[in-house]
N, C-alpha and C positions, 0 to 999 in steps of 0.2 A: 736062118730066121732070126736067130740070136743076135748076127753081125748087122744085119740090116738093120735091127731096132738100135744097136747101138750108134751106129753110123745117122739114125732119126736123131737120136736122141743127143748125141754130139752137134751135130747139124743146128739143131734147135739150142741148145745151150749157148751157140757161138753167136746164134742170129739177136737172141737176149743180151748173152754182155756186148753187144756193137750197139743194140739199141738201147740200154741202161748208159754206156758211154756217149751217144750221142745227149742222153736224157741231162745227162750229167754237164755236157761241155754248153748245153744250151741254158741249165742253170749259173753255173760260171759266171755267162756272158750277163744274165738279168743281174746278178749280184754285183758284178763292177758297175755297168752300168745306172743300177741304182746308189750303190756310195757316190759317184760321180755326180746325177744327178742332186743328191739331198741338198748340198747348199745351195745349188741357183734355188732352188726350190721354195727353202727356208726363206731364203734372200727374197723373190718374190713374196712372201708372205709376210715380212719384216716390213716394209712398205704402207702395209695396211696395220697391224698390229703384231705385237709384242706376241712370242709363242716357244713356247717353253722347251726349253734343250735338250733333244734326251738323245738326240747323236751321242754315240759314245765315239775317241778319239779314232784318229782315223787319218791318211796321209795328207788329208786333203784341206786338214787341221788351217794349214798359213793362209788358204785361199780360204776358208771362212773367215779367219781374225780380219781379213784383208778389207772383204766387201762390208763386218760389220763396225768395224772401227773409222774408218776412210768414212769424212761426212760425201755425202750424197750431193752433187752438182746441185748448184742454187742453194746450199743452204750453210750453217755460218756453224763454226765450232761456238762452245760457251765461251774461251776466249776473244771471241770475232765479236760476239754477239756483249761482252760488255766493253769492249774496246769501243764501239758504235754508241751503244751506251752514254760510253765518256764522252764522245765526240760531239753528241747530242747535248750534251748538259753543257760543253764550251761556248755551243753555237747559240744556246740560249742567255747564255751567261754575254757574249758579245753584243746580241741583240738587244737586251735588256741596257747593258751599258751604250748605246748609240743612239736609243728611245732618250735615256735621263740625258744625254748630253746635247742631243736638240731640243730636250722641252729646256734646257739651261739656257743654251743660246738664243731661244725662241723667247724664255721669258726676259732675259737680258735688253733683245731688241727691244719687244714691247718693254719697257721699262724705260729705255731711251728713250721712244715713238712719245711715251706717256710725258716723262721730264719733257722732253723739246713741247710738246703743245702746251700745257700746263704754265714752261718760261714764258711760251709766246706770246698766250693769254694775260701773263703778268707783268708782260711788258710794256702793252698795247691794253690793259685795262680801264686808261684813263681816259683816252680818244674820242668815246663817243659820244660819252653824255657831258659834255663841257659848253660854256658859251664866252666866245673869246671876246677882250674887251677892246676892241677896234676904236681909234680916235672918232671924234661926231663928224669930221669935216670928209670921212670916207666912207662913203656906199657898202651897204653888205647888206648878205642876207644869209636868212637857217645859223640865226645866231652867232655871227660872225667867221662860218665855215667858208661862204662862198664872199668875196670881195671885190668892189673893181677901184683898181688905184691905177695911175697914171695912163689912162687910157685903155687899162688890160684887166681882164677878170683872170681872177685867182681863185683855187679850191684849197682847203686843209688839207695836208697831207696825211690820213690818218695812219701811215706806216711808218712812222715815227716814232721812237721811242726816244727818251732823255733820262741823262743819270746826271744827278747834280754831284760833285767831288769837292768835298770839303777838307781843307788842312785845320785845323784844329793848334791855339797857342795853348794848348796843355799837355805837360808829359807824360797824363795817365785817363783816361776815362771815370770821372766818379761821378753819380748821383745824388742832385742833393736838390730835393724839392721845396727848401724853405728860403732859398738862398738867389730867389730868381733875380738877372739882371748882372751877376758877377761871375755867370760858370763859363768865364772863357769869350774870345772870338773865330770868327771862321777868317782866319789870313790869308787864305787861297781858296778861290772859288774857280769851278770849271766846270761850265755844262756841255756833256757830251752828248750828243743826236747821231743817229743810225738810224736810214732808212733801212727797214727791213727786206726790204722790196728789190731794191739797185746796192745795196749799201755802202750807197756815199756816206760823208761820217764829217764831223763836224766838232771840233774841241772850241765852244767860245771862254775867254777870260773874261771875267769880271772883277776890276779893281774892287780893293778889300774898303775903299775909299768912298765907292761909288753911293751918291746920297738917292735914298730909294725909301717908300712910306714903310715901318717896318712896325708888327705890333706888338707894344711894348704891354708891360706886365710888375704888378704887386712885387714886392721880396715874398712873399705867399702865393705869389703863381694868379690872383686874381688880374682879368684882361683889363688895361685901362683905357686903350681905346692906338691908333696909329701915329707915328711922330716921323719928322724926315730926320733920319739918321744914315750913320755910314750903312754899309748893307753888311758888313763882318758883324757889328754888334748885336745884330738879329737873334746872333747864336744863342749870348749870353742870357736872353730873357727864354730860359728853360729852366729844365733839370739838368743840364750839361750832356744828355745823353740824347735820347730820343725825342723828346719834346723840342727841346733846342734846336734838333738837322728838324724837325717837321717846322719849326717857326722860321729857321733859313730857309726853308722850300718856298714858303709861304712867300715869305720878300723877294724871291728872287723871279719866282711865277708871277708876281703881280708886276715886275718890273718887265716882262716879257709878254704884257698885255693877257694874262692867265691863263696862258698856254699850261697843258699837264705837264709835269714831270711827273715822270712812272715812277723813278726810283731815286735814293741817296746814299752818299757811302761815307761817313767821316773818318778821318783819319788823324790821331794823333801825334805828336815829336816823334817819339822813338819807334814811328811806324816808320820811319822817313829811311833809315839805314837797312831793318831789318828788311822790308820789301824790296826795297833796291839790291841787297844782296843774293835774296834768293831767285833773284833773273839773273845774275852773275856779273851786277854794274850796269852804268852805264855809258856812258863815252859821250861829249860832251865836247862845244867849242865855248868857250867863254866869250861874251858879246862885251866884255866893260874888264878893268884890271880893278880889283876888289880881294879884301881879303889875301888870303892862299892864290888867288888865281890871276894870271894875266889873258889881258886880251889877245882873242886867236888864239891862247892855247890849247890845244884838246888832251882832254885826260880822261881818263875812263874813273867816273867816280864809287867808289868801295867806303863800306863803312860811313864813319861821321862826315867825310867830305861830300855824300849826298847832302845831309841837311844843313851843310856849312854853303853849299853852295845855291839851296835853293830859298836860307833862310838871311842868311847876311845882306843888310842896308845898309846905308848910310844917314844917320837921325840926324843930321845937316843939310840936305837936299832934300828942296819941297817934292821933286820928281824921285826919288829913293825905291817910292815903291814902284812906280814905272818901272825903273830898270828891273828891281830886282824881277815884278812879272815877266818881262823878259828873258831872264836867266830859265825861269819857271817853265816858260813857253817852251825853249831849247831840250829843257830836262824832261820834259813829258814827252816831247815828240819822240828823241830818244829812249826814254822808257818804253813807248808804245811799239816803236817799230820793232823793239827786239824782242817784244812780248806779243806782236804777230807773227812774227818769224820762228819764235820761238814755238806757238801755236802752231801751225802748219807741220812741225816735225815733231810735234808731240801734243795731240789732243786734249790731254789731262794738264797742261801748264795753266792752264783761268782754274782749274781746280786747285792744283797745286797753289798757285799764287793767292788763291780763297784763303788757302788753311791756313799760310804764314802769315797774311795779314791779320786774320782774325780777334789775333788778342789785345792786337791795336787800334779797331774800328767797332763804330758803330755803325749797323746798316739793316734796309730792308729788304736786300739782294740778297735771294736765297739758292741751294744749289742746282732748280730749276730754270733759274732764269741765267746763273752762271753757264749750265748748259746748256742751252739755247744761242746764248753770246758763244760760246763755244765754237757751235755749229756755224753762226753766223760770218766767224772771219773765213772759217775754210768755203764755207759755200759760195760767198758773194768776194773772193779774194782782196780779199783787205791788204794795200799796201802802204798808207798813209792817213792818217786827221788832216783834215782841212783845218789849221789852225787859226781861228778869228779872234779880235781884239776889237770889244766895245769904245767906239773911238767919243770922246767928248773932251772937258777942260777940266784943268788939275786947280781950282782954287786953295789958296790961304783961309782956313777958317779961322775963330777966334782963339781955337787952341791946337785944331789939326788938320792938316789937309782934307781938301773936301772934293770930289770929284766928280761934276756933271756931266750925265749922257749928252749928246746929239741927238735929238728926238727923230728926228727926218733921218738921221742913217742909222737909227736902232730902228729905228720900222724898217728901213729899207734891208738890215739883215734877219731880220725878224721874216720876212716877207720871201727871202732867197732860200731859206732854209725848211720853214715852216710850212712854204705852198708850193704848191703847181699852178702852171699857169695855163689857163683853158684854152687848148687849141678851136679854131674859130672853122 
C-alpha cells in the first residue's frame, strides 16, 4: 500500500516538474520574443509621436540607435534642410539681380526710344508751319509747299532737316550786348540737309562774300531795319554768341527763299585744331600751292595745320576766298567721311565729338538731336555729302569783294534739294 502511494506520488511529482518545465520554456520563448519585438514597436509608434523610453539596455540597443537616429526616406537632416535653406536665398538673390538688370536695360532702351523721338521732333520742328517765299513769276500753292516750275509740279519735302555751320573770325566766344555790329564775322558758312527718310545729304557752301539782305542793328542791339551786305557780316550785328548765329540763320533762310533751318552750330579758331584732332586728323589733297602746302600733296592734317590750311588766303587775289572755299570743301569732306566711318564702329563718336567741341561752340544742338543724327548715319548708311557750291560772280566792290548769286541756278538747287517732284 505504502509503495504504491509512493510510486502515485512519484508519478505525480515527475508529471508537475515536466509541466512546470514546459510552463517555463514557454515563458522563455514570450520573453525573447518580446525584447525582440519592443523596438519595431517603439519605432512604429515613433512615427506618429514621441514616447518616452523606459526599455532598459538590452542587446538589441544598436538596432534601436539605428532606426532612431538614420532620418526616415523622404525626409532631410537639419543639415540638408539649412543647406536648401541657403540654396533658396541664392536663387532669390539671382532672380532679384536679373529683374534690376532688365528693368536697367529696359529703361536704357526706353531712354534711347525717348532721345531718338524727342531729336526727331527737334529736328523737323520747323517744317510744317512755314510759308516759303517762291519768286511771283512761279505757280504755287499751300503757301509755297506745292509748286509747278518748268513744266513739272513739285512738293516740299518735309523730311528734311538743315544745320547751318558757322566758322567764326574769333579766338574765343565772348558776350557782349552793348557792342552790336563789331562781335566778329561768320567766314565759313555750310548748310547741311539730310533727308531723314532716304538720307541723301547735302553740304551746300556759301561765300562769306556773298551779298544777301541782312538785318542790321544799333551798337545797343535796337533793329534798324535790312541792308545788302556781305552775308558773313550778318554775325556781327549780335551779342557775338546766340543772337548773332540766330541773325546769320536769319540771312542765310531768307537767301534760301525761307526755307527752315532746324538748327546751328558756330564754331570758333581754336575749335579748328582741337576738333580735328579728336577724329585723329585729317588727310587731305591740296587743290592750289599756298602757304606750307603744294599742289597734289596729301597730308593728313594734325594740330594747327588744320586751321593753317583751311584759313590761309591770299589778300591779293580778288578770287582768294574762292579758292580758299575750296580748300574748305576738300577738308570737310574729308572730315565727314572719317566721322562716318568712324561712327559705324563706334556709335558714341557724334557724342564723343559733341564734348570736344563744346567749349568752342555755340549751338542749339542738343544731345537728343545729336542722337538721333547718330542713329541716322547707321540706319540710312551714310557714305558721302553731296557737296554743292552756290555758283554766281565774284565782283570788285568799293572796298571788298562782293559776290552775286545766280538766281535761276539758286532756285534750280534750291528746288533739287528741297522738293520732290510729283509723279503724274
Amino acid at each position: 500500500m505504502s509503495k504504491q502511494t509512493d510510486d502515485n506520488f512519484e508519478q505525480n511529482n515527475q508529471s508537475e516538474a515536466e509541466e512546470n518545465s514546459e510552463q517555463n520554456a514557454q515563458f522563455d520563448n514570450d520573453v525573447k520574443f518580446q525584447d525582440f519585438a519592443l523596438p519595431v514597436e517603439r519605432h512604429k509608434k515613433s512615427k506618429k509621436k514621441k514616447v518616452k523610453n523606459t526599455h532598459t539596455a538590452s542587446a538589441y540597443d544598436d538596432l534601436d540607435d539605428f532606426v532612431y537616429k538614420v532620418p526616415a526616406k523622404g525626409r532631410h537632416s537639419k543639415h540638408h534642410r539649412h543647406h536648401r535653406t541657403k540654396m533658396k536665398r541664392w536663387k532669390k538673390a539671382i532672380i532679384i539681380l536679373l529683374i534690376v538688370l532688365i528693368i536697367i536695360i529696359i529703361s536704357a532702351i526706353s531712354a534711347v526710344m525717348i532721345a531718338l523721338n524727342i531729336g526727331r521732333g527737334e529736328l523737323l520742328d520747323k517744317n510744317t508751319d512755314v510759308v516759303i517765299n517762291i519768286p511771283k513769276d512761279i505757280v504755287t500753292y499751300r503757301d509755297g509747299k506745292v509748286i509747278t516750275y518748268k513744266g513739272e509740279d513739285y512738293k516740299l519735302n518735309e523730311n528734311i532737316t538743315s544745320i547751318l555751320f558757322m566758322g567764326v573770325d574769333e579766338r574765343e566766344f565772348e558776350k557782349n550786348d552793348s557792342n552790336y555790329g563789331t562781335n566778329g564775322n561768320a567766314d565759313v558758312l555750310m548748310l547741311m540737309t539730310i533727308d531723314t527718310e532716304t538720307g541723301d545729304s547735302n553740304l551746300i557752301s556759301i561765300p562769306r562774300d556773298t551779298m544777301a539782305d541782312v538785318n542790321v542793328y544799333s551798337t545797343e542791339g535796337n533793329y534798324v531795319g535790312t541792308e545788302k551786305k556781305q552775308i558773313a557780316l550778318a554775325y556781327s550785328y549780335g551779342n557775338g554768341k546766340e543772337t548773332s548765329c540766330e541773325n546769320e540763320v536769319t540771312a542765310v533762310r531768307r537767301l534760301f527763299y525761307n526755307i527752315p533751318i532746324n538748327s546751328y552750330l558756330a564754331l570758333d579758331l581754336d575749335s579748328i585744331s582741337a576738333v580735328n584732332d579728336s577724329i585723329g586728323g585729317v588727310e587731305v589733297t591740296s587743290p592750289e600751292t599756298i602757304g606750307q602746302f603744294t599742289e597734289g600733296e596729301t597730308v593728313t592734317l594734325l594740330g594747327e595745320m588744320a586751321e593753317s590750311f583751311v584759313r590761309t588766303r591770299s589778300h591779293e587775289e580778288l578770287d582768294a576766298n574762292l579758292k580758299r572755299m575750296e580748300r574748305q570743301k576738300i577738308y570737310l569732306s574729308g572730315f565727314f567721311n572719317k566721322f562716318i566711318e568712324s561712327t559705324k564702329s563706334n556709335i558714341m563718336t557724334p557724342v564723343d565729338l559733341y564734348n570736344s567741341a563744346n567749349p568752342y561752340m555755340v549751338t542749339d544742338i542738343n544731345i537728343s538731336k545729336v542722337t538721333y543724327f547718330s542713329s541716322l548715319l547707321l540706319q540710312k548708311n551714310f557714305t558721302d555729302f553731296n557737296l554743292q557750291t552756290i555758283e554766281g560772280e565774284l565782283k570788285q566792290g568799293d572796298i571788298y569783294a562782293e559776290y552775286y548769286v545766280d538766281k535761276e541756278k539758286l532756285f534750280d538747287l534750291f528746288i533739287n534739294i528741297f522738293y520732290t517732284q510729283i509723279s503724274v
